[in-house]
C-alpha positions in Angstrom: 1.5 2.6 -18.7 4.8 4.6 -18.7 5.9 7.1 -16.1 5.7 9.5 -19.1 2.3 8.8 -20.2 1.5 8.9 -16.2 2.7 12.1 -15.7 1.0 13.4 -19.1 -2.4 12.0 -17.6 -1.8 13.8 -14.1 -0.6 17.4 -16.0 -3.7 17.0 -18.0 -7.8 18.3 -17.7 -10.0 15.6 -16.3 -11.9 15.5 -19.4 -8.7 14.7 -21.1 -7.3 12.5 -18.3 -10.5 10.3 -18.7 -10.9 10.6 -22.7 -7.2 9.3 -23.3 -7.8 6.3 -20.8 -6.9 2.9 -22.5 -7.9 1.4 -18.9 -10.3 2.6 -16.0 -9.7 0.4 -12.8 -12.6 -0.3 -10.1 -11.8 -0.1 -6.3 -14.3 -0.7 -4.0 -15.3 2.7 -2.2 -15.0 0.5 1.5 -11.6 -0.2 1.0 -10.0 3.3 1.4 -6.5 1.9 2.1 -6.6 -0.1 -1.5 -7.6 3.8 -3.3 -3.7 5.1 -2.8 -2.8 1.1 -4.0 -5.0 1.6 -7.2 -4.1 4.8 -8.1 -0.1 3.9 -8.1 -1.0 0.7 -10.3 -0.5 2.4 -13.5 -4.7 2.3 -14.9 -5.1 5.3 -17.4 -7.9 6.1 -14.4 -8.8 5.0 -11.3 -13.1 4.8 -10.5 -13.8 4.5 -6.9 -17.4 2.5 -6.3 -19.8 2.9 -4.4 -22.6 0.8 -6.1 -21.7 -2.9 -7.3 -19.0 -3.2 -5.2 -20.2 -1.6 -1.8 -23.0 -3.5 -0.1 -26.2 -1.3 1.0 -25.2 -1.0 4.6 -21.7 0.0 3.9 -22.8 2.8 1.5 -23.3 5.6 3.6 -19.2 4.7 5.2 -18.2 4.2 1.3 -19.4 7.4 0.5 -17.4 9.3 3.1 -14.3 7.2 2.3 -14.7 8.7 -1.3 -15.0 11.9 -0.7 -12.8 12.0 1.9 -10.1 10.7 -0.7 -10.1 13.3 -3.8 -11.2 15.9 -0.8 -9.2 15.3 2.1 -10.5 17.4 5.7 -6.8 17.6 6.1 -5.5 19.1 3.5 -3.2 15.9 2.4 -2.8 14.9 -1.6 -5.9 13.9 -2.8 -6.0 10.9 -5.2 -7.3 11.8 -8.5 -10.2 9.7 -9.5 -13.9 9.1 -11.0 -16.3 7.7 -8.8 -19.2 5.4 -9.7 -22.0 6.5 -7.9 -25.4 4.9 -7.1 -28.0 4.7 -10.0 -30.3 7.4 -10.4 -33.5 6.4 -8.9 -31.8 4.7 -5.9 -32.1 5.8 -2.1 -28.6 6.8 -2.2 -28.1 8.7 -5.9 -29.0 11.9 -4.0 -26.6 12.1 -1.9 -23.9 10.5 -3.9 -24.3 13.9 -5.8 -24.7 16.2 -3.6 -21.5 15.5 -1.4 -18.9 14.6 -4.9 -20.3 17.9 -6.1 -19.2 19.9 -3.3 -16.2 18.1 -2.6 -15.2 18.6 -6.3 -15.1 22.2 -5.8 -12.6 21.7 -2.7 -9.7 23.5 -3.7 -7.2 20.4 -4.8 -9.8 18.4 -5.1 -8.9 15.1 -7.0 -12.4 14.0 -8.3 -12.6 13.4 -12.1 -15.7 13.2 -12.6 -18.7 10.6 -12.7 -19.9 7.3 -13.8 -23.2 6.9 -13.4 -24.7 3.7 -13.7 -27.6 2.0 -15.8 -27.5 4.9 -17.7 -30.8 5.1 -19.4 -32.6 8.7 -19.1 -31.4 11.5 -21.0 -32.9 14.0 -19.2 -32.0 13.2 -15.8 -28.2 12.9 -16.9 -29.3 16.3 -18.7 -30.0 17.6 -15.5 -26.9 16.4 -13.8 -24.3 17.7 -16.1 -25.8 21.5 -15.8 -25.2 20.6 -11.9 -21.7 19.7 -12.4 -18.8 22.0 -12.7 -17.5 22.1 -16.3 -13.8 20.4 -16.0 -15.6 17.7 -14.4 -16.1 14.1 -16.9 -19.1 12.5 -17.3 -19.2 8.7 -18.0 -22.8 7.3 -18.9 -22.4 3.4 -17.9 -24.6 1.6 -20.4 -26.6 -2.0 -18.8 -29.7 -2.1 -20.3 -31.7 -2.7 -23.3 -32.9 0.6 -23.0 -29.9 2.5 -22.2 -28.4 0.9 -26.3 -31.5 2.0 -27.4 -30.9 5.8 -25.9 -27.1 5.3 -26.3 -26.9 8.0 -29.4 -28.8 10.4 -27.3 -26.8 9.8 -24.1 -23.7 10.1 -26.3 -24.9 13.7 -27.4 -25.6 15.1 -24.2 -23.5 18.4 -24.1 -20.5 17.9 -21.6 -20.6 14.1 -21.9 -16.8 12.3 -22.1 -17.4 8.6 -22.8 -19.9 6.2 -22.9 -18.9 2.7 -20.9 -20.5 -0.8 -21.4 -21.8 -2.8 -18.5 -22.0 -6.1 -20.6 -22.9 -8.5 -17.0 -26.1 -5.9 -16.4 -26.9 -6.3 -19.9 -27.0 -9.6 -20.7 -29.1 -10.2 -17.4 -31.3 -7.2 -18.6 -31.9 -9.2 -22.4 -31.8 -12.8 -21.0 -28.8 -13.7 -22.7 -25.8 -15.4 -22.5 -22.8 -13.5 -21.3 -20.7 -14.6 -23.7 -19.1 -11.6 -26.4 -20.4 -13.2 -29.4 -24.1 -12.8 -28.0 -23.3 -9.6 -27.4 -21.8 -8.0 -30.5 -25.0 -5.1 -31.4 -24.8 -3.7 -28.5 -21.1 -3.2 -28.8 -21.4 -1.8 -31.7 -24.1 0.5 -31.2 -22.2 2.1 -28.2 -19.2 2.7 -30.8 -21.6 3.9 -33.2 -23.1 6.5 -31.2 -19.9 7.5 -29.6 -18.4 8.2 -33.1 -21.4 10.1 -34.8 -21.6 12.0 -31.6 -18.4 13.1 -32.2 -17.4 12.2 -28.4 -14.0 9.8 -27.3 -14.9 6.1 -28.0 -16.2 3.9 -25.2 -15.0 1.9 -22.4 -15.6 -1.6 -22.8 -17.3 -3.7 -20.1 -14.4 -5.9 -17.9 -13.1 -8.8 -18.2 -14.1 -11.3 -15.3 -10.8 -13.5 -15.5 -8.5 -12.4 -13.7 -5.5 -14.4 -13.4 -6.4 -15.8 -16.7 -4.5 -13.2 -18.7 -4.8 -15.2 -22.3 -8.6 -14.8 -21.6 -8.4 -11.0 -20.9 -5.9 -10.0 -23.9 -8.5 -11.7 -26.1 -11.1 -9.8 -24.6 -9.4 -6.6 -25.2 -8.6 -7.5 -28.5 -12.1 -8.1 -29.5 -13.2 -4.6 -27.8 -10.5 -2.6 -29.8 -11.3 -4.6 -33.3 -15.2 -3.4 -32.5 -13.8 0.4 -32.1 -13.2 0.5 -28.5 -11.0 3.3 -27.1 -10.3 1.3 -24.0 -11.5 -1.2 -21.4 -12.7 -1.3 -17.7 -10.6 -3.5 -15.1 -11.5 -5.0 -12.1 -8.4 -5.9 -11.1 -4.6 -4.6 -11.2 -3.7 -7.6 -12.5 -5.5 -6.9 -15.8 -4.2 -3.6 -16.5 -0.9 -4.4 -18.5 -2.4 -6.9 -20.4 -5.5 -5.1 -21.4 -2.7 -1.7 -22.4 -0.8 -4.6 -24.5 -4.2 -5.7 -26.6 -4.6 -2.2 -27.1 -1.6 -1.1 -28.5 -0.4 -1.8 -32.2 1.8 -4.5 -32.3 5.1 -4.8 -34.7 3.6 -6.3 -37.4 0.9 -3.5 -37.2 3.5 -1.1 -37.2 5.7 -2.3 -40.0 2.5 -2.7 -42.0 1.5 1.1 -41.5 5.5 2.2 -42.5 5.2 0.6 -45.6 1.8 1.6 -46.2 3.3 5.4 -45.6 6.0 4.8 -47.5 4.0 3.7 -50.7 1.9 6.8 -50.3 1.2 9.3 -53.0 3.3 6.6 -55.2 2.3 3.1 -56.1 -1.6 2.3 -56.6 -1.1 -1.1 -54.8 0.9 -2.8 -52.6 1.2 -6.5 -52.1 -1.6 -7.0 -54.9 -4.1 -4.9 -52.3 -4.8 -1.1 -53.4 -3.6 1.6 -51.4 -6.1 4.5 -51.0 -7.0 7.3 -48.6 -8.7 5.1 -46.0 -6.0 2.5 -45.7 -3.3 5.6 -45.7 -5.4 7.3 -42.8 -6.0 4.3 -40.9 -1.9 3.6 -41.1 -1.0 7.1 -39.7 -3.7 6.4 -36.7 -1.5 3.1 -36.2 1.5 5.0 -36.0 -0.1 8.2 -33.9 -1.1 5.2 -31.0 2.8 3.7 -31.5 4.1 6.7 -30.5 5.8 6.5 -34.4 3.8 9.7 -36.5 5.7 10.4 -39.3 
């Protein structure tokens, strides 16, 4: 990411800041001196964890780190970040909540907002974003059979940002292989219901190569061809690669000129017609290239 488009992320509203994101990099919540590391890496956002990546007797300490992070006691910078809490249901969801919540209204406070994991009930995430202050984001993280099933109604929750696809969780959930192709409906039913509930497009699940960047641009590539705003990382490593799948690339570009150029005139254009979706679908090529006309 530019320092421009950096700087545009840290001017603007966490909803915004997490809605724009092209990538959303984990840090583990027990390795507080990697959050400052993360956040200066250049990810569209930066999610703290305290689930997956934390294990059950370092939650309570990965907690504190959190909070202690977008919150500090000492009234230092506080990095600006979602966190990934427990999943509702667990022994630690409670206070997950209760202590981000009350750190979020710290004055300065850095937090974002909220992914919560294995997203699945409605009603209980319902619940939780009437708890949370309003300029806070909300990111269901879809796992399960049943959370695809509820996506639409996840997506339409009032206050929701983004929905984000745990595609590891999911495939263990189904019994399937975890390779895309096997996949592919429940990509597309996240993008679906993101779309008709008229909320940003979803966060794809991660990549697991890491050093293996051929393996993670076409990873990214497949998640933007399926309608994917943008992708999780679990590593920095992964971040200019998944930013370079994302964004159009000359040939798109020259493509959508022409097709702009031919606009309101010729019918067709190298023997392939030219009509309002191709001409709309050009000018969103150009509006990500940084090229509107």
């Amino acid at each position: 990411m530019t320092a421009a488009l950096q700087a545009s992320a840290a001017a603007g509203t966490a909803t915004e800041t997490v809605a724009n994101a092209v990538t959303a990099l984990f840090v583990p919540g027990d390795r507080p001196e990697r959050f400052a590391k993360a956040a200066a890496a250049g990810a569209g956002v930066v999610i703290i964890d305290l689930e997956d990546a934390v294990a059950p007797a370092a939650k309570s300490a990965a907690l504190a780190a959190a909070v202690e992070a977008v919150a500090p006691s000492d009234g230092g910078a506080a990095v600006r970040a979602l966190v990934r809490v427990n999943p509702q249901g667990s022994g630690h969801y409670d206070a997950d909540i209760t202590l981000l919540l009350s750190a979020a209204r710290t004055p300065g406070s850095g937090l974002l907002g909220i992914v919560v994991p294995k997203a699945e009930d409605a009603g209980a995430l319902r619940q939780l974003r009437a708890d949370m202050p309003k300029h806070l984001a909300l990111v269901p993280l879809v796992e399960s059979a049943l959370g695809v099933v509820n996506a639409l109604e996840l997506a339409r929750i009032p206050g929701v940002t983004r929905l984000a696809f745990g595609a590891i969780d999911f495939a263990l959930d189904i019994d399937a292989d975890g390779g895309d192709r096997f996949l592919d409906h429940a990509r597309s039913q996240l993008v679906l219901a993101s779309r008709a509930a008229g909320i940003a497009a979803p966060l794809d699940s991660p990549s697991t190569d890491i050093k293996d960047t051929t393996r993670v641009a076409e990873s990214a590539r497949l998640a933007r061809n399926f309608g994917f705003g943008g992708k999780l990382c679990i590593h920095p490593a992964q971040l200019t690669t998944v930013h370079g799948a994302f964004a159009p690339t000359d040939a798109d570009v020259e493509w959508a000129l022409s097709v702009i150029g031919a606009e309101g005139g010729a019918a067709q254009m190298d023997g392939r017609m030219i009509d309002r979706p191709v001409t709309e679908r050009a000018k969103r090529i150009l509006q990500r290239a940084g090229k509107e006309q």
